[in-house]
Every structure is written in C-alpha cells, then in structure tokens.
C-alpha positions in Angstrom: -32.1 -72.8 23.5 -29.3 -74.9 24.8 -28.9 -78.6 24.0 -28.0 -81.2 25.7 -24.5 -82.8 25.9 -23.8 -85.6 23.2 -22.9 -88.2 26.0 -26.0 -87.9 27.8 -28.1 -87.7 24.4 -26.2 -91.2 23.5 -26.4 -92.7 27.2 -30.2 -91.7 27.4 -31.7 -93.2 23.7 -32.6 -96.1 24.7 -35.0 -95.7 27.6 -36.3 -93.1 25.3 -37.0 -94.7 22.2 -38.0 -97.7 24.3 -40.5 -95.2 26.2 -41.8 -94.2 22.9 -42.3 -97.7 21.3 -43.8 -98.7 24.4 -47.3 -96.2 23.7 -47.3 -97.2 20.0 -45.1 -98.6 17.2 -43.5 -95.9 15.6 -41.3 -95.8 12.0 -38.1 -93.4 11.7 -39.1 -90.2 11.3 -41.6 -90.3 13.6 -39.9 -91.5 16.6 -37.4 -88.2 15.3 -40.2 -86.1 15.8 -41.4 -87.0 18.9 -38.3 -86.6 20.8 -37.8 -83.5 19.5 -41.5 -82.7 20.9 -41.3 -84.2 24.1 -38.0 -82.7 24.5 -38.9 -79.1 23.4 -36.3 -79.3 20.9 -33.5 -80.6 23.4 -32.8 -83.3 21.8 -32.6 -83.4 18.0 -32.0 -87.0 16.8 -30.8 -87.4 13.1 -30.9 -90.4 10.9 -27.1 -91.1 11.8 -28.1 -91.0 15.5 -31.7 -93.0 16.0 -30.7 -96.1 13.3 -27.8 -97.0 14.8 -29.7 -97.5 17.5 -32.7 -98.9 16.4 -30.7 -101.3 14.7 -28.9 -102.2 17.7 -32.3 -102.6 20.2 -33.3 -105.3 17.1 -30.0 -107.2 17.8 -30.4 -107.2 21.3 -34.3 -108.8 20.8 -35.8 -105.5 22.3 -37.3 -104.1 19.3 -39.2 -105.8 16.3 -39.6 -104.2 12.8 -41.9 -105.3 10.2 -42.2 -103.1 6.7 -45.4 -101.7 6.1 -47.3 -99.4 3.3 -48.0 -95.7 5.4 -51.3 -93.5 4.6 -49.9 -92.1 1.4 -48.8 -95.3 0.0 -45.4 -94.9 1.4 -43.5 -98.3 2.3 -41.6 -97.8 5.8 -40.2 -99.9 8.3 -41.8 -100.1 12.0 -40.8 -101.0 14.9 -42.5 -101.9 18.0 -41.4 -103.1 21.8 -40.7 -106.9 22.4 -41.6 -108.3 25.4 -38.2 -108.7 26.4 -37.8 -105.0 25.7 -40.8 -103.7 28.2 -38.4 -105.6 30.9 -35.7 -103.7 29.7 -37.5 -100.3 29.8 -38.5 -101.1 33.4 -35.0 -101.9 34.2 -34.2 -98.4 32.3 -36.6 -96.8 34.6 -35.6 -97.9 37.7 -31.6 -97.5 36.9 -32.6 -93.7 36.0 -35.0 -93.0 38.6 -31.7 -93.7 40.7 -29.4 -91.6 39.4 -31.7 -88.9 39.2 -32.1 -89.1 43.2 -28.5 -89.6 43.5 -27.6 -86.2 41.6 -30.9 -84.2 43.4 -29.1 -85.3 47.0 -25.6 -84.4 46.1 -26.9 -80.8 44.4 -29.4 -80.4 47.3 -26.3 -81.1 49.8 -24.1 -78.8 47.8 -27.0 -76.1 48.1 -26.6 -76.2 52.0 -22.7 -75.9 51.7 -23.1 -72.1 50.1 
C-alpha cells in the first residue's frame, strides 16, 4: 500500500485533526488511530508528527486540552475544538474543497489532451 507524500501529510494535519476534534474530544493515541482508520492506513501519524501539531493548534487558540483520568485509571491529556477552531476547520474546508476542484479541472483537461 502506498503512502502518501510527507508534504501533503504535513500540509493536510490540520483540517484533519481539526475534523476529528470537531465529532469528539480525543487524547494522543487516539486521534493516531483514527487517522490511520479513516485513511486505510495512508496516513500513519507518529508521536513526533501529531504533538507538534497539537501543540501548535493550542498556541494558535484552536484547540483546548484539559488532563483527565481514562477507563483504566490512566491520566491523559485531551483535547477538544475551540470555537475559534470550528471557524478555522470551515475555513480549512472551503480552502480544500478548492483545490481539490482546481486539480479535478486541470487532470480532467489533461484527460482530453491524450
């Protein structure tokens, strides 16, 4: 199975894990996981990759973590969308739902060349 390029992993993490967070507040691992569901194992997120970024959506006011004690007793850190970060994800959305039709009319021209 082929993955996907590192610069289009890095350039597409946030709407992601803002797309996630937006369903239900999520800790670490589990926002791992579900990428690597949603994405059927496409994209692969490690804990050098999604903190970074997590870290980063918290400076920037779109996230909000809070610490809590899991099922089996196991203290982990949450996060959950801000307001300010549902904005962002519908600014996300619109921004990739653009490019996407950009690239589908240049391939779909390029189709008709050959």
């Amino acid at each position: 199975m082929e993955k996907l390029s590192k610069e289009l992993i890095g350039a597409s993490s946030i709407p992601i894990i803002l797309s996630i967070l937006s369903k239900r507040e999520s800790y670490g691992y589990e926002i791992i996981q579900n990428v690597k569901e949603v994405s059927n194992g496409k994209i692969e997120y490690g804990d050098g990759t999604l903190y970074p970024v997590l870290h980063k959506l918290e400076k920037r006011e779109l996230v909000e973590s809070y610490w809590k004690i899991g099922e089996y007793g196991r203290k982990r850190k949450y996060y959950k969308i801000s307001n300010k970060g549902k904005k962002e994800l519908l600014s996300e959305k619109d921004n990739w739902t653009i490019i996407n039709q950009i690239i589908s009319k240049l391939w779909k021209m390029e189709a008709s060349l050959t």
